[in-house]
C-alpha positions in Angstrom: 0.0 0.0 0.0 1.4 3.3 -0.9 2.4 5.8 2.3 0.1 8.8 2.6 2.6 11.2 2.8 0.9 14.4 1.6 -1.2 16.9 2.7 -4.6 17.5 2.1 -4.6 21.2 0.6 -7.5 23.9 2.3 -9.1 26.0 -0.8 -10.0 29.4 0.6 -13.1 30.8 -1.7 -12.3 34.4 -3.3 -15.4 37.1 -2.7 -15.3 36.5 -6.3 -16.9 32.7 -6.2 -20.0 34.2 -4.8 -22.6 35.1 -7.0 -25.9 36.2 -7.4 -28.1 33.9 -9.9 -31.3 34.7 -11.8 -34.2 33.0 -9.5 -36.6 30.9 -10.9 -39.8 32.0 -8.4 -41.8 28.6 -9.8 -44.9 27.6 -7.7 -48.5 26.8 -9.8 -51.9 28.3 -8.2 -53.3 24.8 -9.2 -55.8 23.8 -6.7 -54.2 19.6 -5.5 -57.9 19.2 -5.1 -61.7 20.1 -5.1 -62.2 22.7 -2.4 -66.3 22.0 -1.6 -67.8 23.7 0.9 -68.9 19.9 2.7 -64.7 20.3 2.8 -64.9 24.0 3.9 -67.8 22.9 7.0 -65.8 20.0 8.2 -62.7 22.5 8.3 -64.6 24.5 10.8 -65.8 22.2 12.6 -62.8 20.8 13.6 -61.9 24.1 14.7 -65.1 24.0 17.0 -63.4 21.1 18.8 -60.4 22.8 19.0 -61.7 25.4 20.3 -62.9 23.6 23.6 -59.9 22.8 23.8 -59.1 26.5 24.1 -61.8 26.8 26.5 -60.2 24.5 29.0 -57.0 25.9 28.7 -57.9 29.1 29.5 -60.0 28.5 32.6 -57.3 25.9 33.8 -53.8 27.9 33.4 -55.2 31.8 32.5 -53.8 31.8 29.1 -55.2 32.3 25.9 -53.5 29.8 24.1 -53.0 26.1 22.6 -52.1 24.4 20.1 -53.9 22.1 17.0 -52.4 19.7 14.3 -52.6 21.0 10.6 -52.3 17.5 8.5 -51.4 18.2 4.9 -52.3 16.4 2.0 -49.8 13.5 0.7 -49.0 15.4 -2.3 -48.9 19.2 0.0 -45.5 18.8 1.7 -43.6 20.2 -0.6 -42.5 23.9 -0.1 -44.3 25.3 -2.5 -47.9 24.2 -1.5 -47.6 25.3 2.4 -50.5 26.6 3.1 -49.5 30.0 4.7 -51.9 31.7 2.8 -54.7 30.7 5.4 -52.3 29.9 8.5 -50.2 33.1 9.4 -50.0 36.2 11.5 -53.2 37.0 11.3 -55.5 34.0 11.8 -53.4 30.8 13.5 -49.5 30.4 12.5 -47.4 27.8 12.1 -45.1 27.2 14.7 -43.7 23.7 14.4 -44.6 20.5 13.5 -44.9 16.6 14.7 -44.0 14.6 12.3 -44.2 14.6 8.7 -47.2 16.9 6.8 -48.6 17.5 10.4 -48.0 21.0 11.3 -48.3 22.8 14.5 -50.3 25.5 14.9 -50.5 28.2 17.7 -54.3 29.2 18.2 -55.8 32.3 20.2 -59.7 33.0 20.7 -59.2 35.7 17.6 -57.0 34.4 15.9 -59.8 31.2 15.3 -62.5 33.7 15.0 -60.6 35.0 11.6 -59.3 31.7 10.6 -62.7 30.5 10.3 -63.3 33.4 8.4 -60.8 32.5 5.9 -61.9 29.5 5.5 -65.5 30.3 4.8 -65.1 33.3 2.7 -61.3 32.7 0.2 -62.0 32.5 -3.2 -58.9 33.7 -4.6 -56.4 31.3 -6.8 -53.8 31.4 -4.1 -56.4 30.9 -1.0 -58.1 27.9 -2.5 -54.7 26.3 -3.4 -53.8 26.8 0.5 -57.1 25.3 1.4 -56.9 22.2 -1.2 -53.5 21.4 0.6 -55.2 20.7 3.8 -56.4 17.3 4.9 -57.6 17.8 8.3 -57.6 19.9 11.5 -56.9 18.3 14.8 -56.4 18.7 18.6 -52.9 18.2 20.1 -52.6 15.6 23.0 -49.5 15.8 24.7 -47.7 11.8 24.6 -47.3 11.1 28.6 -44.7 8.3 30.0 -46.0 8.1 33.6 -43.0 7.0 36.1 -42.5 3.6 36.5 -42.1 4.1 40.4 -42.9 6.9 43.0 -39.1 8.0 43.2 -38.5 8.5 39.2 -39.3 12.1 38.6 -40.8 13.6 35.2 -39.1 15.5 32.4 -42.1 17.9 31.4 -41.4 19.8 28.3 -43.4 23.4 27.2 -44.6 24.3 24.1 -42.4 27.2 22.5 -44.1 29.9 20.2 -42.7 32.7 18.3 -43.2 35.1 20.9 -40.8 35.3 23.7 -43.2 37.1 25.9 -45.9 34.4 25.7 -43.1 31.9 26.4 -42.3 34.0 29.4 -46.0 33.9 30.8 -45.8 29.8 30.0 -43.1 29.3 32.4 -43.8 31.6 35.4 -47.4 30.3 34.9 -46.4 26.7 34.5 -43.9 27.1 37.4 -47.3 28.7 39.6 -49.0 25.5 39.2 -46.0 23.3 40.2 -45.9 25.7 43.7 -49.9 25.3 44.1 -49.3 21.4 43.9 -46.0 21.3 46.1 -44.2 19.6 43.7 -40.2 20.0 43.8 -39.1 20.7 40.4 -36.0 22.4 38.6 -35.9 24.3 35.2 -33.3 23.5 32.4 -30.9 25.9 31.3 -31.7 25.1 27.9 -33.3 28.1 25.4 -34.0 25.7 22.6 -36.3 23.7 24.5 -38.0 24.4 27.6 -37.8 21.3 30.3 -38.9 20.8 33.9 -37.7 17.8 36.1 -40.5 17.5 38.7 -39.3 15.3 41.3 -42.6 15.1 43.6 -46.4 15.0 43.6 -46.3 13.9 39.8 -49.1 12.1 39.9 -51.2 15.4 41.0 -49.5 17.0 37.6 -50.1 14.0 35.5 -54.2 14.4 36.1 -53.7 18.0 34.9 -51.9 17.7 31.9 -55.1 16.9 29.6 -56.5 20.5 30.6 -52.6 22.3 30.5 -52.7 23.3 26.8 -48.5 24.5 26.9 -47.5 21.1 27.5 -45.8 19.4 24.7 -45.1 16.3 26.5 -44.1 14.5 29.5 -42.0 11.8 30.4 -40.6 9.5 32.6 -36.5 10.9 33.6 -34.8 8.0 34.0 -34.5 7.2 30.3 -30.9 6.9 29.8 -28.7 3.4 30.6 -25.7 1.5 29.7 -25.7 -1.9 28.3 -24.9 -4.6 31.4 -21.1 -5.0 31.4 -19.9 -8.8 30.6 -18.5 -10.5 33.9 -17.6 -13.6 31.6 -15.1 -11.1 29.5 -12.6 -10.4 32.8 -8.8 -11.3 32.1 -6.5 -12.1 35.1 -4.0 -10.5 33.2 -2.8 -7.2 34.3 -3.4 -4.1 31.8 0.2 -3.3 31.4 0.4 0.2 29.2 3.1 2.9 29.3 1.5 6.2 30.9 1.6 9.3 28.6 4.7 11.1 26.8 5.2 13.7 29.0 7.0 15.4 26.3 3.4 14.9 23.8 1.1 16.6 24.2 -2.1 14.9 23.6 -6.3 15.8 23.1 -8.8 15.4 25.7 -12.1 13.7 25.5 -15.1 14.3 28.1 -16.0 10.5 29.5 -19.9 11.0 30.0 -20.1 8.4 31.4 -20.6 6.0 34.7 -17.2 7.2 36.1 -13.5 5.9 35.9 -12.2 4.1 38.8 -9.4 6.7 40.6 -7.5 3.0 41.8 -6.9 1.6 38.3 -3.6 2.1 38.0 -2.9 2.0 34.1 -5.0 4.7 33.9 -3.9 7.2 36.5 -2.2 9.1 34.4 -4.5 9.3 31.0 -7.3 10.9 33.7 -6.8 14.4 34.4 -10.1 15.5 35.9 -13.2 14.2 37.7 -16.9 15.4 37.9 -18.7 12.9 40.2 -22.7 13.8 40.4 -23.7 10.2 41.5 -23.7 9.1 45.1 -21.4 6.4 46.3 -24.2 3.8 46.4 -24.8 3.7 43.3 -21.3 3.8 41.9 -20.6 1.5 39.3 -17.0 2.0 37.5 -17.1 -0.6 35.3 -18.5 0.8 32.1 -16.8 4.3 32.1 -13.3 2.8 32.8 -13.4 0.1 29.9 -14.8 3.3 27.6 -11.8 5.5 28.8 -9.1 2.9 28.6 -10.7 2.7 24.9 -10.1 6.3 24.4 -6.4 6.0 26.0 -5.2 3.1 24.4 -7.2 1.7 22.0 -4.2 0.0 20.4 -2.4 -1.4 22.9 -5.5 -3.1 24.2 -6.3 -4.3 20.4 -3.1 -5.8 18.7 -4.7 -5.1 15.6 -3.9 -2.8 12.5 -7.6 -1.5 12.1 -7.5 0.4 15.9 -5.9 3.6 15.6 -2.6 4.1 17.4 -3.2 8.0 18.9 -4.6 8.1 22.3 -6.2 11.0 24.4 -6.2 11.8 28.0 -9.9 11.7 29.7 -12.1 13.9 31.9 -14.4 11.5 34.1 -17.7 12.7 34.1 -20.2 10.2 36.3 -23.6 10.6 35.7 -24.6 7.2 35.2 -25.9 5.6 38.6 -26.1 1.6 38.8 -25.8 2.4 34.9 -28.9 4.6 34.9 -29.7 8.0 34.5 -32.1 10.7 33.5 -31.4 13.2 30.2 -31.2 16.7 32.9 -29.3 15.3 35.3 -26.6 14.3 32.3 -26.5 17.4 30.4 -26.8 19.8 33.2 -23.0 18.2 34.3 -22.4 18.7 30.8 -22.5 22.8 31.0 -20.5 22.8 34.3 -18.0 20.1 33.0 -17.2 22.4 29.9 -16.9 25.7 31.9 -14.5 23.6 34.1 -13.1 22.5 31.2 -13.7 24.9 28.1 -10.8 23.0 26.3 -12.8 19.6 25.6 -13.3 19.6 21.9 -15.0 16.3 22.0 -17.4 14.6 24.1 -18.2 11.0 24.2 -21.7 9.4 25.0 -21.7 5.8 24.8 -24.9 5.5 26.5 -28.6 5.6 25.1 -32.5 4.9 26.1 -33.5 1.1 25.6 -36.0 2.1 22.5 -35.6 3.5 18.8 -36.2 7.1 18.8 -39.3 8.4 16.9 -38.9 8.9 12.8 -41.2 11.7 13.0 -39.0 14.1 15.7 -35.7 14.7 17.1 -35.5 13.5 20.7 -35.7 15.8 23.5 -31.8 14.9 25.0 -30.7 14.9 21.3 -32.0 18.8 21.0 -30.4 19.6 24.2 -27.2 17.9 22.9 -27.2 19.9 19.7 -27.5 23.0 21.5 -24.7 22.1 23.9 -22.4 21.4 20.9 -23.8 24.6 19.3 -22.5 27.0 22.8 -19.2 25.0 23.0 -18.5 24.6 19.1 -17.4 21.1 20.0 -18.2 17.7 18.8 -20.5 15.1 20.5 -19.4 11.4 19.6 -22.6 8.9 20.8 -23.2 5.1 20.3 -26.1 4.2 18.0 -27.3 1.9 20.7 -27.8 -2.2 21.4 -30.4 -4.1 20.1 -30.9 -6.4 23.1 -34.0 -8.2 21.8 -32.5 -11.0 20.2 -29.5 -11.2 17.8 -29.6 -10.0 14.4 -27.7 -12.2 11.7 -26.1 -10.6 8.3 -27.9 -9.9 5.9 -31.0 -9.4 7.9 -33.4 -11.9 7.3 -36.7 -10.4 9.7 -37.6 -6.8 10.1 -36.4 -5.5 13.7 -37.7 -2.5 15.6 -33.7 -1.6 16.1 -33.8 1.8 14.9 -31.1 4.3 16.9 -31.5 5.1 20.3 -31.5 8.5 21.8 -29.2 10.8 21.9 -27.9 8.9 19.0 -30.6 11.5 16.6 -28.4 14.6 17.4 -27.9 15.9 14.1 -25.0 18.0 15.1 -23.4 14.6 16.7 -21.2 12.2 14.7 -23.5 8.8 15.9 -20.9 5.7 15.4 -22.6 2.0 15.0 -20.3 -1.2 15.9 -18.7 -3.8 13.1 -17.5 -7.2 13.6 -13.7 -7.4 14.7 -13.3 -11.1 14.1 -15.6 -13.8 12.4 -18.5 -15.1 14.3 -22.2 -14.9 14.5 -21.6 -12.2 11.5 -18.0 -12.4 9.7 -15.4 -10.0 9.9 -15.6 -6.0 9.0 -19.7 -7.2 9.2 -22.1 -4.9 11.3 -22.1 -6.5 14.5 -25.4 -8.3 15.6 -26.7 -6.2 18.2 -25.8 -2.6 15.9 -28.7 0.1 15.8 -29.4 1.5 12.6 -30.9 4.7 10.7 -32.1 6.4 9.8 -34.1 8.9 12.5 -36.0 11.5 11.6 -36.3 13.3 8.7 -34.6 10.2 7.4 -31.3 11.8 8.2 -29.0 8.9 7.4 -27.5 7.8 11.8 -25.3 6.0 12.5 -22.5 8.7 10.8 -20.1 5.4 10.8 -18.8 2.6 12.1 -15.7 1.1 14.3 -15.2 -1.9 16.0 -17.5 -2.8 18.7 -17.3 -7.0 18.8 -19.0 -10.2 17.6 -21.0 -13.0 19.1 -20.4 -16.7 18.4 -23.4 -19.4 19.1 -22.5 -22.2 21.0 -25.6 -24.3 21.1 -28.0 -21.7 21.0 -26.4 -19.6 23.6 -24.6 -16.4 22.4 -20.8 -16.1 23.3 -19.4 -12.4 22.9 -16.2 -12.0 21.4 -15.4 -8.4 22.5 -13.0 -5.9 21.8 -10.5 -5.4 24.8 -9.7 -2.4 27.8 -9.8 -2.5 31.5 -11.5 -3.2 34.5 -11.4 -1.0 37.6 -9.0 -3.1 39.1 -6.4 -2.7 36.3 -7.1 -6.2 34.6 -7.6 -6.7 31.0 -11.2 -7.1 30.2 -13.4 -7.5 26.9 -16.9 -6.5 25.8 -19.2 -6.2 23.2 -21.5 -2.9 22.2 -21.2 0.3 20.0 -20.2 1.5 23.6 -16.8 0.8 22.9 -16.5 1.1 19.1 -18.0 4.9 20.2 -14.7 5.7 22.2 -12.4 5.0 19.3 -14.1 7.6 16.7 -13.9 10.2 19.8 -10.4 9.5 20.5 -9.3 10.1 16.5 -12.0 12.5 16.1 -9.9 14.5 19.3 -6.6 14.1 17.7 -8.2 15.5 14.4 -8.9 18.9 16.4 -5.2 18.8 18.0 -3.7 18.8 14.8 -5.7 20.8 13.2 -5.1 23.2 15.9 -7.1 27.2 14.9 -8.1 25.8 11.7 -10.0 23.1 13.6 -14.2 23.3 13.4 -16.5 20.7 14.3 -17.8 20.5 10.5 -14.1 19.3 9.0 -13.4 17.2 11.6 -16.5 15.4 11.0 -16.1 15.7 7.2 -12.7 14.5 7.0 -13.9 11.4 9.4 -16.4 10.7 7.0 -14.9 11.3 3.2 -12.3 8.5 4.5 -14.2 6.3 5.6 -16.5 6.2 2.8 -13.4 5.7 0.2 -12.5 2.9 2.3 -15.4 0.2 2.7 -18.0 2.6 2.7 -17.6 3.3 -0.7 -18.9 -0.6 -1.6 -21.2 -0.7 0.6 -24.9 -1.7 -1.4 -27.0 1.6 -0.1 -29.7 -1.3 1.0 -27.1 -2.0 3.8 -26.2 2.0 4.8 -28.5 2.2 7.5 -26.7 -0.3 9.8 -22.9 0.9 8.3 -23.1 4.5 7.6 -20.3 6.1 5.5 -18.3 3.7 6.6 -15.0 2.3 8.6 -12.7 5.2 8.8 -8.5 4.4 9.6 -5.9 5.9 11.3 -5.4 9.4 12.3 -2.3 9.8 9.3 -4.7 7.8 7.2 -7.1 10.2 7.3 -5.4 13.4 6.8 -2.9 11.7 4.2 -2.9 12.3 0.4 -1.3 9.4 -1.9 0.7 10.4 -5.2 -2.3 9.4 -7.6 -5.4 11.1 -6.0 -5.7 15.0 -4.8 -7.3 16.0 -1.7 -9.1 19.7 -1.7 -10.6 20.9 1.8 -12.9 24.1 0.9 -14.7 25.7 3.7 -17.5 28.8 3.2 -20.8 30.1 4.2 -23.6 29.5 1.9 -26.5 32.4 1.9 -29.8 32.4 0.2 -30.1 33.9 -2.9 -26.0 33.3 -3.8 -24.3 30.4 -5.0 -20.8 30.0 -4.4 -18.5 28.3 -7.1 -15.0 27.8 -8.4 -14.8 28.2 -12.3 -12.8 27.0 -13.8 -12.2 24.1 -11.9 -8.6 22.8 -12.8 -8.4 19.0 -13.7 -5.0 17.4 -14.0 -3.9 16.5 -17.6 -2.7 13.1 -16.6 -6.6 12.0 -16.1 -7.3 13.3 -20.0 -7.3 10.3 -22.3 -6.2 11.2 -26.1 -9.5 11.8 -27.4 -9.9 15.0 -24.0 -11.9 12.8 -21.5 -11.3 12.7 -17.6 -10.9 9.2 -16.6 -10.8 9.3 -12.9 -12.9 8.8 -9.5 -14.6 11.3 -7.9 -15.5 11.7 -3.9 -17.3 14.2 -2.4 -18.3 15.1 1.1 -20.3 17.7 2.3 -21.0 18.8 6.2 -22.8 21.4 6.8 -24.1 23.8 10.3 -27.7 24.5 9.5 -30.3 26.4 11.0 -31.8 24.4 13.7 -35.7 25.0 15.2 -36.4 22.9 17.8 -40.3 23.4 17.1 -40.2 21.6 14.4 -39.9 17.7 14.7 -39.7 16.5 11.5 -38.4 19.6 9.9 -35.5 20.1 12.6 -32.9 21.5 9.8 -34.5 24.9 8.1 -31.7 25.0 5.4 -30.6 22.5 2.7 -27.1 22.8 1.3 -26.4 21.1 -1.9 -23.1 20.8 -3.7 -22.8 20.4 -7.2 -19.3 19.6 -8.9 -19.9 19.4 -13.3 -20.6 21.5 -16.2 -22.9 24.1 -17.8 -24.9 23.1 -21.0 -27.6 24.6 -22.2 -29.5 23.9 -20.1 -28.0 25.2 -17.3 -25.8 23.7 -14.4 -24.8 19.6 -14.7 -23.9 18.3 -11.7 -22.2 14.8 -12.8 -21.3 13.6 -9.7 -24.4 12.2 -7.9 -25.1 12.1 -4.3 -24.9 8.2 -3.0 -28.7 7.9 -2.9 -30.3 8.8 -5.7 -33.0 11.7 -5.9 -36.7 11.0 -6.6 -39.2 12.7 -8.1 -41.7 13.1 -5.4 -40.9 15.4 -1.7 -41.4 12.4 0.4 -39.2 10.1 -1.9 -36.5 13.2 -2.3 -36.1 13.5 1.4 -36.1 9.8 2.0 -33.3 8.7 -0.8 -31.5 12.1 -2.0 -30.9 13.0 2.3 -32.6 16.2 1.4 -32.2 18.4 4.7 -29.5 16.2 5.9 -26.9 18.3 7.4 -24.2 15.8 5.6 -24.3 14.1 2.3 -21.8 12.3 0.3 -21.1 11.9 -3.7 -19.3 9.5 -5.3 -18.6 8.2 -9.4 -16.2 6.6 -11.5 -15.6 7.2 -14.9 -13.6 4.3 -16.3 -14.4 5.1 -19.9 -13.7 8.8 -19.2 -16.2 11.6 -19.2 -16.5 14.7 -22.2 -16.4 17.8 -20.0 -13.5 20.3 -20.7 -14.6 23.2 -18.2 -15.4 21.5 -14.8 -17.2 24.0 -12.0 -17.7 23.7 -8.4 -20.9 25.1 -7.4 -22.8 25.3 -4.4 -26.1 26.6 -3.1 -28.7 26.8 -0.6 -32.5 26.3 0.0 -34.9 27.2 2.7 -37.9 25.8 4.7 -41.2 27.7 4.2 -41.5 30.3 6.8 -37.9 30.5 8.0 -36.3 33.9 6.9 -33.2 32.9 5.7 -32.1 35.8 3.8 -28.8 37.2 5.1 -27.7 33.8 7.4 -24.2 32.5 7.1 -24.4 28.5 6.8 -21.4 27.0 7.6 -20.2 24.6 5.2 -17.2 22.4 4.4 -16.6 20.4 1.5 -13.6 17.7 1.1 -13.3 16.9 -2.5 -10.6 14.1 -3.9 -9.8 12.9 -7.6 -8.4 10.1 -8.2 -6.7 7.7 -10.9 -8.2 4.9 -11.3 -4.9 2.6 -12.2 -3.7 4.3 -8.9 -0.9 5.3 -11.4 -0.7 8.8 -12.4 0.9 11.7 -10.5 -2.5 13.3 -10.1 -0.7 15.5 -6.7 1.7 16.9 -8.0 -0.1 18.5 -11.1 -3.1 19.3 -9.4 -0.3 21.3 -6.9 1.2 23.1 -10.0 -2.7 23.8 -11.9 -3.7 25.5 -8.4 -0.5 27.8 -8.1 -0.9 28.8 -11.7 -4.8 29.6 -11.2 -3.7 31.9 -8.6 -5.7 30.1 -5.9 -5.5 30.7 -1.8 -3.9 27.3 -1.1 -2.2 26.1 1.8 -1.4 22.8 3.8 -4.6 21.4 5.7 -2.2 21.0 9.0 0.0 23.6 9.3 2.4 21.8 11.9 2.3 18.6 13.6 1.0 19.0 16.7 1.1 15.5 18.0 4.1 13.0 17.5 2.2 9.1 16.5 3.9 6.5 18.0 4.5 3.9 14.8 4.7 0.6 16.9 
């Protein structure tokens, strides 16, 4: 195998790559269906229900306010036919949504006085589109988990509108009631979402909560847990590893975990702090020691090429309690960890709830997550989760309700999923049998990618793990199975990535540069039927990652896109040694894009309010030609666009090979942004970074070296990726 030994080259865009385009307004005032006026009287009387609902509100909490379910027609969810003509500022506005084509609206005593007028009394083109895109009008219930036991508390969350001071008069009123009914209760810091933990008398809350029209929804706290450790994987063998370098100087990674044991003596040194929030009863150091040796020295434990040789020092932080805990409790020592702390670029969470997370809304600890990640500019590394129902073999033969477990939705996150290490139950470099997969809402494509977690083997029936290795508290070697541990290795490369990257460093190209290499590794074969359980794939090494070889060329471009401009480079250089006789590129093309949208917690199902797309082709007459397609297709209708094109995901990948060449002398780079209906998107800066590599297919031609030379003569702002080493590899 050739040695990656050059550098990845970061593209800085010129004011003059950003353009203006002619806009194509589009959008038909064709009805999608008969508006009757049986279809008009239905309307409003659905709104007579909902009203009652109003009614209740008001006398229970003093508040003019609740909320009802707009559900669109099948063939209505596309921007274009959103209804806003009949739903806005003036009657009852869209605020949010719960799930897909059912929209939230916020509804006042007026404003359903003059939205049944606009229902009764629109005859214009554009009004009786609006109306023929609406299915049905309905109340909202809030979902309530009750507490499986008097001493689990409740994690109540409040609706939030467009209005701060309404949101204002939620709370102290909300927080009114709680004092009438002597409950104990605490308030998130969170803005993006407003939570309660209410410790006491929830049973006195829970009768309410039908006739409290602010409340979203309710659930039981204690939703969080760790996968039981394997007592049959302990080694008499003591952990013997080397503490650090003291002359490196090496990443740390936040442990949010169950706690590492302060006796474990191989692991003394790689632990330089310690945020304890769970009493010593329920102290069990199992899970977050085995994690944390996996962060330290994921190599040494694993004599095996495929684990990456650099190693980070830990922060502890114990939150997990008998290997349980609850979503506040966990993020709350979050914040103060990272203002103890502020250097932690990365955060692991190999933890999870016990069920897949909804397909039509972020979860609650997922939106608090992103938010976290969002005040820190960091990245939060989390385990897809463990299907504990049963194994699943490879390919899967039965449909399984193992879809990824929360927080493992963040979109902000980088979500890993486990593979098999060894053959077994599923052969080698195989997702492992108990692996969640994606995708979550919005069908955003989790998990991100995939390291190695372990294998099972059946031995008359009974399931054997064959785990990846680390360390018990007591300084033995130990193994396990579970994306818990495959989690720890992405967060220790993923740190070392932000090290070396040093000022440059942002959580988007760390997480694009994981992903680009690991889908041109195995992820690039991967058959898409199969990408929900591996993701983009395996990635390598640290070096591996940020290496170039001779024959391929490596561009790093990082911008903000904006509505209403397009960024591009034109011309694009493409190195002569790819041109066959006759002027065609023969060559292979990656592409990934990671992007920092917009995010509005309101909305469940639309969570990301921008879509970046990034094109890399030609112009012909009929305008742009992207020729290198995203790696799921895009289809014709919305639902089918968002589901296989990963519209509105924050990260999407392109990849194609052109063994017989392709005709296109003038190649561009172009990308550009859309918007959800209702968010004004005008003048915001979306983050972007693209990695782009070319490649010869024959692995032959010195594609570096002239694509070096083309970029110097085009006058582009090129530098090295990594300026300077900032961490020494150890090589053995």
């Amino acid at each position: 195998m050739t040695k990656k030994s050059n550098p990845i080259k970061h593209v800085e865009f010129s004011p003059t790559d950003y353009y203006q385009p002619q806009v194509n307004r589009g959008g038909k005032s064709t009805p999608l269906k008969e508006v009757t006026e049986e279809f008009r009287s239905n309307l409003i009387s659905s709104l007579d229900e909902v009203n009652q609902l109003l009614y209740v509100g008001k006398k229970t909490i003093g508040l003019d306010v609740c909320t009802a379910i707009v559900e669109l027609e099948s063939n209505a969810t596309a921007k274009s036919h959103r209804p806003t003509d009949v739903f806005n500022d003036f009657t009852c506005p869209f605020f949010g949504d719960v799930g897909y084509g059912r929209l939230l609206i916020q509804v006042s005593s007026q404003g359903i006085i003059e939205l049944k007028k606009k229902i009764q009394s629109t005859y214009t083109k554009s009004g009786i589109k609006a109306l023929s895109a609406v299915k049905r009008i309905t109340q909202y219930e809030a979902p309530v988990t009750k507490p499986q036991d008097r001493d689990s508390a409740l994690i109540v969350r409040l609706f939030r509108f467009s209005d701060p001071a309404l949101n204002e008069a939620i709370d102290t009123n909300f927080e009114l009631i709680l004092r009438e009914l002597g409950c104990d209760w605490q308030k998130h810091r969170s803005q993006s979402v407003r939570l309660y933990k209410i410790s006491s008398n929830t049973d006195a809350l829970l009768s309410m909560i039908p006739n409290l029209t602010t409340i979203q929804s309710a659930v039981n706290s204690n939703n969080i847990a760790l996968q039981p450790m394997n007592n049959k994987g302990i080694n008499a063998e003591p952990a013997d590893i080397l503490p650090p370098d003291p002359l490196l100087d090496y990443p740390v990674v936040g442990v949010v975990d169950s706690g590492v044991s302060v006796v474990c003596q191989p692991l003394n040194k790689w632990v330089i702090g310690f945020n304890q929030k769970v009493p010593e009863p329920f102290r069990d150091l199992n899970h977050g020691t085995f994690v944390s040796g996996m962060i330290s020295n994921p190599h040494l434990y694993n004599q095996d090429p495929r684990f990456p040789k650099c190693q980070s020092k830990v922060v502890s932080v114990e939150v997990l309690g008998n290997n349980i805990g609850d979503i506040y409790d966990i993020v709350n020592a979050m914040y103060e960890t990272a203002e103890m702390y502020p250097d932690i670029k990365v955060w692991n969470l190999s933890l999870g709830s016990s069920e897949a997370v909804s397909m039509f809304e972020i979860s609650a600890m997922a939106l608090m997550i992103d938010e976290f990640q969002d005040k820190y500019q960091c990245l939060c590394v989390i385990a897809a989760g463990n299907f504990v129902k049963g194994m699943r073999s490879w390919p899967p033969t039965t449909k399984l309700d193992d879809g990824i477990s929360s927080p493992g939705d963040s979109i902000r996150g980088l979500t890993v999923g486990s593979l098999a290490h060894i053959d077994g139950y599923v052969k080698n470099e195989e997702p492992s049998p108990f692996s969640r997969k994606g995708p979550v809402s919005n069908y955003v494509q989790k998990p991100d990618i995939v390291h190695f977690g372990g294998n099972t083997v059946d031995v008359g029936g009974t399931h054997i793990p064959l785990g990846v290795n680390s360390i018990c508290p007591n300084g033995m070697k130990r193994n396990d199975i579970g994306t818990s541990y495959a989690t720890p290795i992405v967060s220790n490369i993923a740190a070392n990535l932000f090290h070396q990257l040093g000022p440059r460093a942002t959580p988007n190209l760390v997480k694009a540069l994981i992903i680009h290499n690991a889908n041109m590794g195995i992820g690039s074969s991967v058959n898409d039927v199969h990408r929900p359980y591996y993701g983009w794939g395996l990635p390598g090494d640290l070096q591996e990652i940020v290496g170039v070889n001779d024959y391929e060329t490596t561009l790093a471009f990082e911008g903000h896109a904006q509505k209403s401009f397009e960024v591009q480079k034109l011309p694009f250089p493409i190195p002569d040694c790819l041109r066959t006789k006759d002027g065609k590129v023969r060559g292979e093309f990656f592409i990934t894009l990671v992007y920092q949208p917009e995010l509005n917690a309101n909305q469940a199902f639309e969570y990301c309010q921008v879509d970046v797309q990034v094109g890399f082709g030609e112009i012909s007459e009929d305008g742009f030609n992207s020729r290198i397609p995203p790696k799921k297709g895009a289809h014709l209708y919305e639902e089918e666009l968002v589901k296989n094109g990963d519209k509105w995901s924050p990260i999407k990948v392109y990849q194609k090979r052109f063994p017989k060449g392709v005709d296109i002398e003038n190649w561009r780079l172009r990308v550009k942004i859309l918007d959800r209906d209702g968010y004004e998107a005008e003048c915001v800066q979306v983050p972007f970074t693209i990695l782009l590599t070319i490649r010869d297919i024959d692995k032959e031609q010195p594609v570096y070296n002239e694509m070096v030379n083309l970029m110097d003569a085009y006058n582009w702002n090129v530098s090295d990726l990594i300026i300077d080493q900032r961490i020494l590899v150890s090589q053995n």
